[in-house]
Structures are given as structure tokens and as C-alpha cells.
C-alpha positions as CSV (number, residue, x, y, z in Angstrom):
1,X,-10.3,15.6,-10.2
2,X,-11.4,18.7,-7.8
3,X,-14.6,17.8,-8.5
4,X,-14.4,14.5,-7.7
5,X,-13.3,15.2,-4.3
6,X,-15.0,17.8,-4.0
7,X,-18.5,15.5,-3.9
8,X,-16.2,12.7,-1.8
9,X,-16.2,15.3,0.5
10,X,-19.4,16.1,0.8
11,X,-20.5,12.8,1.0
12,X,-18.0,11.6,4.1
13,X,-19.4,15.0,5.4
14,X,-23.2,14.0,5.0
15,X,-22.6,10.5,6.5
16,X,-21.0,12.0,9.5
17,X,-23.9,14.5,9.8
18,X,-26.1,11.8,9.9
19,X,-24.5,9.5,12.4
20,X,-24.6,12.9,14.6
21,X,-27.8,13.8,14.3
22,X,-28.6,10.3,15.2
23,X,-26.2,10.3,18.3
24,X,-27.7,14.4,19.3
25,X,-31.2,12.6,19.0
26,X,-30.4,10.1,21.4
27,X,-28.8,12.5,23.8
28,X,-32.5,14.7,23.8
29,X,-34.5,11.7,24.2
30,X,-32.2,10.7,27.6
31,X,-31.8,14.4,28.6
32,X,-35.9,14.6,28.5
33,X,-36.0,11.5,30.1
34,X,-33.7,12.3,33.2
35,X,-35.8,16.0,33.2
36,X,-39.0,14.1,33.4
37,X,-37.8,11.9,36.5
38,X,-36.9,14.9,38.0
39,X,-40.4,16.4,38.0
40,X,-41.7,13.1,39.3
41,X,-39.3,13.0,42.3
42,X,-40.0,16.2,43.1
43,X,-43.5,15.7,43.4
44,X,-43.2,13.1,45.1
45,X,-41.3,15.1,47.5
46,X,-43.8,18.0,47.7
47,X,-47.0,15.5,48.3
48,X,-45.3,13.2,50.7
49,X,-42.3,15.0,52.6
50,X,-39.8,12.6,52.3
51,X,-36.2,14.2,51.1
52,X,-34.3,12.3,52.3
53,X,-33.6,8.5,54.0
54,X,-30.8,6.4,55.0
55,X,-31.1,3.0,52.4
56,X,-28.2,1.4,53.8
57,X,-29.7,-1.3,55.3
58,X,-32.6,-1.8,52.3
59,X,-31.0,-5.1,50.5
60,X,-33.8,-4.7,48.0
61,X,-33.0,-1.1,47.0
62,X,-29.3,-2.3,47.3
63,X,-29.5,-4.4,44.4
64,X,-32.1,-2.5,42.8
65,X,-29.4,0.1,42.7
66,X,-26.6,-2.7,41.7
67,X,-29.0,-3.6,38.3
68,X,-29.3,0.3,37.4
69,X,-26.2,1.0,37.2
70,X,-25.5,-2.0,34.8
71,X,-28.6,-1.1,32.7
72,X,-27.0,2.8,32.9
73,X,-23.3,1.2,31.3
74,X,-25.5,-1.1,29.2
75,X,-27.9,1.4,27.5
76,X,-24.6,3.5,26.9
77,X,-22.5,0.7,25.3
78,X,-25.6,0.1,22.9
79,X,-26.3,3.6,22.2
80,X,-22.3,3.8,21.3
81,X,-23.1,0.2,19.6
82,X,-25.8,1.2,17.2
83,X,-23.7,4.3,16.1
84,X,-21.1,2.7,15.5
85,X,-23.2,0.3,13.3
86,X,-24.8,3.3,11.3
87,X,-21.7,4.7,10.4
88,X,-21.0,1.3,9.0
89,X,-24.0,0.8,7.2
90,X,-22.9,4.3,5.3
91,X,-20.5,2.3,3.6
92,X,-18.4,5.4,3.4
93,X,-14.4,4.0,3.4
94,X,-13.0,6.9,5.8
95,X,-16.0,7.1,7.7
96,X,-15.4,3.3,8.1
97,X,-11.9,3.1,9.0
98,X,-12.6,5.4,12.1
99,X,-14.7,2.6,13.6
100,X,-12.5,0.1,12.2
101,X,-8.4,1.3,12.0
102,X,-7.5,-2.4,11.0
103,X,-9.4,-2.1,8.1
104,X,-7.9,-3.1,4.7
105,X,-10.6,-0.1,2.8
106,X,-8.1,2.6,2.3
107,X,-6.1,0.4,0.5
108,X,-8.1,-0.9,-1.6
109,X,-9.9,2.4,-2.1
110,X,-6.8,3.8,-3.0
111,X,-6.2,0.8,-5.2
112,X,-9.5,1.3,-7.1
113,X,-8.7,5.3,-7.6
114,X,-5.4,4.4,-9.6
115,X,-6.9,1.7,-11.5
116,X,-9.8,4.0,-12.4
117,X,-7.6,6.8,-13.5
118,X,-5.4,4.1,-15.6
119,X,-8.6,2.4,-17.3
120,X,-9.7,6.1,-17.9
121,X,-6.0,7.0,-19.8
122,X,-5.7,3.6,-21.9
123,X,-9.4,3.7,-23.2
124,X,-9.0,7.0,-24.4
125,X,-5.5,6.2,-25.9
126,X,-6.4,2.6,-27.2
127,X,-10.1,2.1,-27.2
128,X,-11.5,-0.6,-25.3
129,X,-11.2,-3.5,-27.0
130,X,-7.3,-2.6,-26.3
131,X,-5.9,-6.0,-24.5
132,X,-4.7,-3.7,-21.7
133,X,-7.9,-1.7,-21.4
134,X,-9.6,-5.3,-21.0
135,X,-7.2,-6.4,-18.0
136,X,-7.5,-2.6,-16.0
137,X,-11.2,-3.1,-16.5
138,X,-10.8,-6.9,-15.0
139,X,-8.6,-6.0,-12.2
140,X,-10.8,-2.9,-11.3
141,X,-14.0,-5.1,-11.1
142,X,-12.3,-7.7,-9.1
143,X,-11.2,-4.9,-6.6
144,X,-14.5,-3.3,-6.2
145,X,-15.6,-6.9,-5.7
146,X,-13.0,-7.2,-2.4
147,X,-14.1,-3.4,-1.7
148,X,-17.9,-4.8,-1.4
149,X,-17.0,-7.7,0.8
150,X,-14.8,-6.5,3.6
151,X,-17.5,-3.4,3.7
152,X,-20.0,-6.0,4.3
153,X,-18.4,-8.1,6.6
154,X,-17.5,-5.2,8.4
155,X,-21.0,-4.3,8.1
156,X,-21.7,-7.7,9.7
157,X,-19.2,-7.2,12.1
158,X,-20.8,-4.4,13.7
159,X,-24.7,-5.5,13.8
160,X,-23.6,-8.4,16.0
161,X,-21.7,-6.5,18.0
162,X,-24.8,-3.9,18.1
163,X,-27.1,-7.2,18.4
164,X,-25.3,-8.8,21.9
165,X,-25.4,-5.4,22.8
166,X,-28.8,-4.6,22.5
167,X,-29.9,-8.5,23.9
168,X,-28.0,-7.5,27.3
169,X,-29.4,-4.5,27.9
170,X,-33.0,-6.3,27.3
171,X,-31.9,-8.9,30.0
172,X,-30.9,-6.1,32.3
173,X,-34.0,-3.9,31.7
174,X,-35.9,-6.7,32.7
175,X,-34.0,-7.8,35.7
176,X,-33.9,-4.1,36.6
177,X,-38.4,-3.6,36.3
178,X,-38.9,-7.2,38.3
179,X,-36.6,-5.5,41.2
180,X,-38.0,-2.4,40.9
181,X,-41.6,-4.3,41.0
182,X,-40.4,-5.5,44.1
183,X,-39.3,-2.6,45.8
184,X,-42.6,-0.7,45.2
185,X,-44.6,-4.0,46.2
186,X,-42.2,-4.2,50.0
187,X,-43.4,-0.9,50.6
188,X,-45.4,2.7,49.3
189,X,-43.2,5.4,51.2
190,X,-39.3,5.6,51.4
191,X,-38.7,2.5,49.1
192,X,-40.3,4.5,46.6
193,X,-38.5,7.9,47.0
194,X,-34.9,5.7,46.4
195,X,-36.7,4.1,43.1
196,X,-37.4,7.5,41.7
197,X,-33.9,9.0,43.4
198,X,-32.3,6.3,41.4
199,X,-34.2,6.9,38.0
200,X,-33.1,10.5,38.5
201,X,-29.0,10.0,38.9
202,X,-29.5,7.3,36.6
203,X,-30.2,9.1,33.9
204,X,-28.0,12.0,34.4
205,X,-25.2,9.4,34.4
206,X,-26.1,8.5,31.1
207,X,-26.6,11.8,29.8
208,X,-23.2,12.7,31.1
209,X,-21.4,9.2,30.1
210,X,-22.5,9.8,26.3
């Protein structure tokens, strides 16, 4: 009915307001973050002098540059992750089969709709003890039953996905502070303007990667 997809509508359109509120959230947080780096090299700048050094030769800030850009691509890929995993906890079907094409959902939602719409016709036609009415009413039941699993293990699909996502950039982040421990520990002055040049273009490349 009109009605009826009417309110589908609305409801696909709520679950995608959601997952981009979530995803506009995210992209604040890192934006403030990047802005906030700013101000600290720039201070840093103002009180000590330094603006500029040639790093080339700094094997230490090398790497240390090496593990921020993997934590940049791995932050990223999990911020990408864990919306993708939202949208799939909606358990919204069309929502769902953007994430997942290969999907069987459609098909069975479309599946569902007809058999609806036929149990709908008979029971007012026959009643429902009608033998037909009893086998639409079996065959619907059994295909919101495959409708509920594939959404899961889609569902499931996606959190483990989100999961080794979210473990690897862990291991980076912590791999990324020891080295960054390092560098501040080698030395006070120039090592520490690349630290904080490096959290600056680090999160810009985020922000502009999302």
C-alpha cells in the first residue's frame, strides 16, 4: 500500500540518517583533532623558533613517520569499518544490500511482500483455518526465518570485519606512541617539531581520506 511504503521509506531514510550522523561525528572529532595539533605546533614554533629542519637523516623520525601513516590508513579503514557495521546492525534490507550487493535480502524481502499480500487475500476470502491460508502462513514464517538469518550473519560478517579492524589499529597506535616515546626521549628540540609536524599532516590526511 502507499502507506506502507510510505513508512518503508522513512525508515531506510532514518537508518541512513543515522549512519551519517555517526560518520559527520567522526569527521568533527578528527577535524578538532588535526585543528588542535595545529595550535600545538604552532606554539611550539612561536616559543622555540624552529620552522623548519631537514629529517632526512633522523632514522627514528623515519620510522616514526612510516608507523603514522599506517595508523592514518588504519584509523580510516576502521572508521569506514564500524560504519559499515552500523548500517548493518539497522537491519534495514536496502540499506543492507549497499554494504553487501551479494546479498540474497532483496529476494527474500521481495519474497515475504508477495506472500504477505497472498496470506492477506486468502484469509479474507477463506478464513484462516482455509488449508491454503495455513500453508501461505507456513511458507511466510519460514521465509522471515531465512530473512532473520542471513541479516544476522551478515550482521556477523561485519563486526569481525570491524573487530580485526579495530585490533590493528590498536597494535599500530601502540607501535606508533613507543616510537614517538622514543623520539621525544633521543632529543627535546627538532625531533620534537617533526613529532608534532607529523601529528599535524597526519590528521589532515585523515580528515581528507574520509
Amino acid at each position: 500500500s502507499l502507506h506502507g511504503r510510505a513508512k518503508e521509506f522513512m525508515t531506510r531514510y532514518d537508518d541512513t540518517m543515522k549512519a551519517s550522523d555517526w560518520l559527520q561525528g567522526q569527521l568533527g572529532q578528527i577535524k578538532t583533532a588535526a585543528e588542535d595539533s595545529q595550535a600545538r605546533l604552532s606554539k611550539f614554533q612561536r616559543d622555540t623558533g624552529i620552522f623548519g629542519t631537514d629529517e632526512n637523516d633522523n632514522l627514528v623520525l623515519s620510522k616514526l613517520d612510516d608507523l603514522s601513516k599506517e595508523l592514518t590508513d588504519a584509523e580510516a579503514d576502521r572508521i569506514l569499518k564500524e560504519a559499515q557495521y552500523r548500517i548493518a546492525l539497522s537491519g534495514n534490507p536496502e540499506l543492507i544490500s549497499t554494504i553487501a550487493p551479494d546479498s540474497v535480502l532483496p529476494v527474500l524481502r521481495g519474497q515475504e511482500a508477495d506472500l504477505k499480500s497472498q496470506l492477506a487475500q486468502a484469509n479474507s476470502e477463506y478464513g484462516p483455518d482455509y488449508p491454503k491460508v495455513i500453508q501461505l502462513g507456513n511458507q511466510l514464517a519460514q521465509v522471515e526465518k531465512s530473512l532473520h538469518k542471513e541479516t544476522a550473519d551478515i550482521q556477523e560478517r561485519f563486526r569481525l570485519d570491524y573487530q580485526v579492524s579495530a585490533d590493528s589499529e590498536k597494535q599500530l597506535q601502540a607501535a606508533f606512541d613507543q616510537q614517538k616515546q622514543q623520539a621525544y626521549n633521543m632529543s627535546q628540540g627538532l625531533d620534537q617539531y617533526g613529532i608534532l609536524k607529523r601529528e599535524v599532516e597526519s590528521g589532515t590526511d585523515l580528515y581528507e581520506d574520509l
